[in-house]
N, C-alpha and C positions, 0 to 999 in steps of 0.2 A: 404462146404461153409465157408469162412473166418471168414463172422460175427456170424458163430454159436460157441458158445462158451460151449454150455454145450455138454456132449457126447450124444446122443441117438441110438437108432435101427432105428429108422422113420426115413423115409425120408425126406427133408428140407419141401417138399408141406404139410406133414401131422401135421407137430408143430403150434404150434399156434406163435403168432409174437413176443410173452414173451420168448418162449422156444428156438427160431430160434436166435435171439439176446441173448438171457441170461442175464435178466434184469429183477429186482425184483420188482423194481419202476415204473411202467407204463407213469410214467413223461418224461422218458429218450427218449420214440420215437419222440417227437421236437427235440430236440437234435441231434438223428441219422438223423432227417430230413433234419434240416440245414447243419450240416456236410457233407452228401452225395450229397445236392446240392453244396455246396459249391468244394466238390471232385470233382464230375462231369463238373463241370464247369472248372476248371483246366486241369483235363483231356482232353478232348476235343477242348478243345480253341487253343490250341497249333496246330493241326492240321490243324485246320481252318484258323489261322492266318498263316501259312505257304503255306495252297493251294491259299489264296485269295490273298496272297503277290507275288504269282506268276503270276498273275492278274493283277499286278499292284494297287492293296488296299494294304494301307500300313497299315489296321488297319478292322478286322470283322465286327465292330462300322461300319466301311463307308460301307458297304453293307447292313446298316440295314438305315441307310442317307437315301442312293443313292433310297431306296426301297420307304421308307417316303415320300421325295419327286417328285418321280416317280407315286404315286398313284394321285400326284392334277396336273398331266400334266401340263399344261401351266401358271396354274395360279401362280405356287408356294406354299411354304410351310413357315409359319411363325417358324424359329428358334426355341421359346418358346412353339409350340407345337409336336414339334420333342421332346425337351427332357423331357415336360411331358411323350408324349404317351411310349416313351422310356426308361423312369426313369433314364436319366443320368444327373447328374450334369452340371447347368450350364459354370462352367470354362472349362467341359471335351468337353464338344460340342462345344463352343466357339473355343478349343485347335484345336480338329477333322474339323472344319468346315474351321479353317485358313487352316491347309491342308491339305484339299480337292479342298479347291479352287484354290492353290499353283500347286497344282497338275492338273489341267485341267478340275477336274469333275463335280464341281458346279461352281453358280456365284450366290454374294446375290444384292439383292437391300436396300436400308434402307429407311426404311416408316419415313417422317418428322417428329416424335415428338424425338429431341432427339436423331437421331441415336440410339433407344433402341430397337426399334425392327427391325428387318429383317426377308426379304422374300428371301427362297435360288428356286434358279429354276437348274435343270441339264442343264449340258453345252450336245453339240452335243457328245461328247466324255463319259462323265457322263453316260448319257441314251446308248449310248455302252455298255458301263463296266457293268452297269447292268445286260443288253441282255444276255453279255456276261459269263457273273461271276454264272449266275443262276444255270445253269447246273454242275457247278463245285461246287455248295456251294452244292446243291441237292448229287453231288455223293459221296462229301466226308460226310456228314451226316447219305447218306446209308452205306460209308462203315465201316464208326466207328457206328454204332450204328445197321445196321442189323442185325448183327447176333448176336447183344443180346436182340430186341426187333425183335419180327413183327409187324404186322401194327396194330393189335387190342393193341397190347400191348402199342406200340407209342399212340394212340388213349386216350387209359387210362390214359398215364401218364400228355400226355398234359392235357387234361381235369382235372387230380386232381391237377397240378399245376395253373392250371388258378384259381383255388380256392383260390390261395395264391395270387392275383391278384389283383389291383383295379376293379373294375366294367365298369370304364369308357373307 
């Protein structure tokens, strides 16, 4: 294992978390924690933005849109809670949504107070790509991530990430 640092006989399953990392301070596993998600996320992403580019998504972001606004079918989806439920910044959504729309997938409406708020709905082409996109984002996930997780193990992990979560 990479992140073992200290020598032992045991095997990585038998150390405990202190022994397997090699860290004295018990404080440092936030640390490893951020770090590895932040690794991971790098890792992977690149993958992704490449299968889904082949797709015609010019951005991961827009498959997780397309998905948003695909669950309120016809009614639409108000902008501002795409990027709460989302957690991304308003200027990035804003950036993502000009194109998306550029690109044929959505179209917004703007509610009168303002032009502040908008409601994005899928174009005919949009709710395609979705359809479409699903089974590709599905396999490129199993195949960067199967073989080093099985499904209890995915299961796990989402779950203690969602603890890092809002609630809402």
């Amino acid at each position: 294992m990479s992140q073992m640092t200290l020598s032992s006989d045991k095997h990585p399953s038998e150390l405990s978390n202190q022994e397997f990392f090699g860290n004295e301070d018990p404080d440092i596993a936030y640390s490893r924690v951020w770090l590895y998600i932040l690794k991971s996320q790098r890792k992977f992403y690149a993958q992704f933005a490449q299968a889904l580019k082949k797709e015609g998504l010019g951005d991961p972001m827009w498959y997780e849109i397309l998905f948003e606004i695909a669950q309120t079918g016809d009614k639409g989806k108000l902008m501002g809670e795409i990027e709460h439920k989302l957690m991304i910044p308003q200027y990035t959504i804003s950036r993502q949504v000009g194109r998306m729309e550029q690109a044929g997938l959505i179209y917004r409406e703007f509610i009168a107070d303002g032009r502040r708020k908008q409601l994005l709905f899928l174009t005919e082409l949009g709710a395609q790509r979705q359809e479409e996109v699903w089974p590709i984002y599905l396999e490129t996930l199993k195949a960067e991530m199967g073989p080093l997780l099985n499904t209890d193990e995915a299961y796990d992990l989402a779950r203690f990430l969602l603890r890092l979560l809002p609630n809402k």
